[in-house]
N, C-alpha and C positions, 0 to 999 in steps of 0.2 A: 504494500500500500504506500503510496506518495504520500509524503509530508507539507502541510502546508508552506508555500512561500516564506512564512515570518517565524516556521520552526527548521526549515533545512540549515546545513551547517556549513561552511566553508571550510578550508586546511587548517584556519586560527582556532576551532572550534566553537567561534561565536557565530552567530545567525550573520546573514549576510547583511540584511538593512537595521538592528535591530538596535542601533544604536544612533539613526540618523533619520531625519522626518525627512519628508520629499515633499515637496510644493505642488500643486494640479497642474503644472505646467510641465517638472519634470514626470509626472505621471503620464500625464496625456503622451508625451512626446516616445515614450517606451513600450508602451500599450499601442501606441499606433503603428511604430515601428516593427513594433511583436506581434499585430494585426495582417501587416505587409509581408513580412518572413513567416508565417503559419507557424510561430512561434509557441504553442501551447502554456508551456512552463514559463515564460517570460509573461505573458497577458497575465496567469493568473499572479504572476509578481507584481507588477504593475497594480492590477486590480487591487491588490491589500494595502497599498500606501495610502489612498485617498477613499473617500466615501464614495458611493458609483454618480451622488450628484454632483461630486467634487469633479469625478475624473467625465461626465457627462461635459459638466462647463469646459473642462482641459481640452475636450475631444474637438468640441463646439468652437472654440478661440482658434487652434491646428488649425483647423478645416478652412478658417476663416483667412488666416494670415498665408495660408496655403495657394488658395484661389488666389487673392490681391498680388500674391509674391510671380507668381505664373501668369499671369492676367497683364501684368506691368513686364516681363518676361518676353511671349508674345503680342506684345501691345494690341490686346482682347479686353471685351469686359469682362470684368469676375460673373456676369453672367453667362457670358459664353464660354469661359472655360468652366465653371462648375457642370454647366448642361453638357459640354463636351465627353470630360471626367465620368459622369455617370452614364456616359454612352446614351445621351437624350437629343432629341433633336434641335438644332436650333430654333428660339425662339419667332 
Protein backbone atom coordinates (compact mmCIF):
# COMPACT_ATOMS: atom_id res chain seq x y z
CA UNK A 1 0.00 0.00 0.00
CA UNK A 2 1.30 3.67 -0.90
CA UNK A 3 1.86 6.15 1.61
CA UNK A 4 0.55 9.25 1.66
CA UNK A 5 2.51 12.23 0.15
CA UNK A 6 3.18 14.03 3.77
CA UNK A 7 4.11 10.54 5.34
CA UNK A 8 6.78 9.12 2.46
CA UNK A 9 10.24 9.58 3.46
CA UNK A 10 13.36 10.65 1.74
CA UNK A 11 17.20 9.35 2.32
CA UNK A 12 17.25 12.00 5.45
CA UNK A 13 14.59 10.04 6.90
CA UNK A 14 12.25 13.14 7.31
CA UNK A 15 9.18 13.59 5.07
CA UNK A 16 9.94 15.38 2.17
CA UNK A 17 7.78 18.66 2.58
CA UNK A 18 7.14 18.35 6.20
CA UNK A 19 8.89 20.96 7.34
CA UNK A 20 8.19 23.72 4.74
CA UNK A 21 4.59 25.23 3.73
CA UNK A 22 4.14 25.81 -0.12
CA UNK A 23 2.06 28.82 -1.35
CA UNK A 24 -1.12 28.17 -4.03
CA UNK A 25 1.02 29.25 -6.52
CA UNK A 26 3.95 26.87 -5.99
CA UNK A 27 1.06 24.23 -5.65
CA UNK A 28 -0.72 25.17 -8.80
CA UNK A 29 2.52 25.36 -10.76
CA UNK A 30 3.49 21.30 -9.72
CA UNK A 31 0.06 19.86 -9.82
CA UNK A 32 -0.07 21.35 -13.31
CA UNK A 33 3.19 20.25 -14.33
CA UNK A 34 2.40 16.62 -12.67
CA UNK A 35 -1.20 17.00 -14.73
CA UNK A 36 1.08 17.54 -18.14
CA UNK A 37 3.70 14.54 -17.21
CA UNK A 38 0.68 11.81 -16.16
CA UNK A 39 2.43 12.20 -13.05
CA UNK A 40 0.30 10.35 -10.47
CA UNK A 41 2.56 10.49 -7.29
CA UNK A 42 3.57 14.06 -7.98
CA UNK A 43 -0.45 15.49 -8.22
CA UNK A 44 -1.35 13.68 -5.34
CA UNK A 45 1.99 15.68 -3.79
CA UNK A 46 0.93 18.76 -4.97
CA UNK A 47 -2.76 18.05 -3.92
CA UNK A 48 -1.67 17.88 0.09
CA UNK A 49 0.09 21.21 0.29
CA UNK A 50 -2.94 23.51 -0.25
CA UNK A 51 -6.61 23.14 0.32
CA UNK A 52 -8.28 21.86 -3.21
CA UNK A 53 -9.99 25.65 -3.17
CA UNK A 54 -6.41 26.95 -2.43
CA UNK A 55 -4.93 24.95 -5.23
CA UNK A 56 -8.56 25.54 -7.46
CA UNK A 57 -7.44 29.44 -7.29
CA UNK A 58 -3.47 28.39 -8.06
CA UNK A 59 -4.91 26.30 -11.05
CA UNK A 60 -7.28 29.25 -12.15
CA UNK A 61 -4.27 32.22 -11.95
CA UNK A 62 -1.77 29.40 -14.21
CA UNK A 63 -4.35 29.13 -16.66
CA UNK A 64 -4.70 32.65 -16.61
CA UNK A 65 -1.03 34.19 -16.90
CA UNK A 66 -0.65 31.19 -19.33
CA UNK A 67 -3.00 32.23 -22.02
CA UNK A 68 -1.91 36.23 -21.75
CA UNK A 69 1.81 34.85 -21.76
CA UNK A 70 1.08 32.83 -25.38
CA UNK A 71 -1.41 35.40 -26.54
CA UNK A 72 1.30 38.34 -26.40
CA UNK A 73 3.72 35.29 -27.78
CA UNK A 74 1.60 34.81 -30.80
CA UNK A 75 0.26 38.34 -30.98
CA UNK A 76 -3.40 36.59 -30.46
CA UNK A 77 -6.01 37.38 -28.12
CA UNK A 78 -6.20 35.21 -24.91
CA UNK A 79 -9.26 34.47 -26.59
CA UNK A 80 -8.09 32.95 -29.39
CA UNK A 81 -5.49 31.13 -27.84
CA UNK A 82 -7.42 29.78 -24.87
CA UNK A 83 -10.28 28.51 -27.80
CA UNK A 84 -7.23 27.27 -29.73
CA UNK A 85 -5.62 25.29 -26.54
CA UNK A 86 -8.86 23.40 -25.83
CA UNK A 87 -9.17 22.44 -29.48
CA UNK A 88 -12.53 24.98 -29.85
CA UNK A 89 -13.29 26.69 -32.74
CA UNK A 90 -12.68 30.04 -33.21
CA UNK A 91 -14.91 32.44 -32.06
Amino acid sequence: MRLPASERKNGSGQGRHDHRQHNIFEAAAAYVAACAEDDQERIDEAESWVSPEALSFGVGELACRAVIALARERNESPQTVARSLLGLPAA
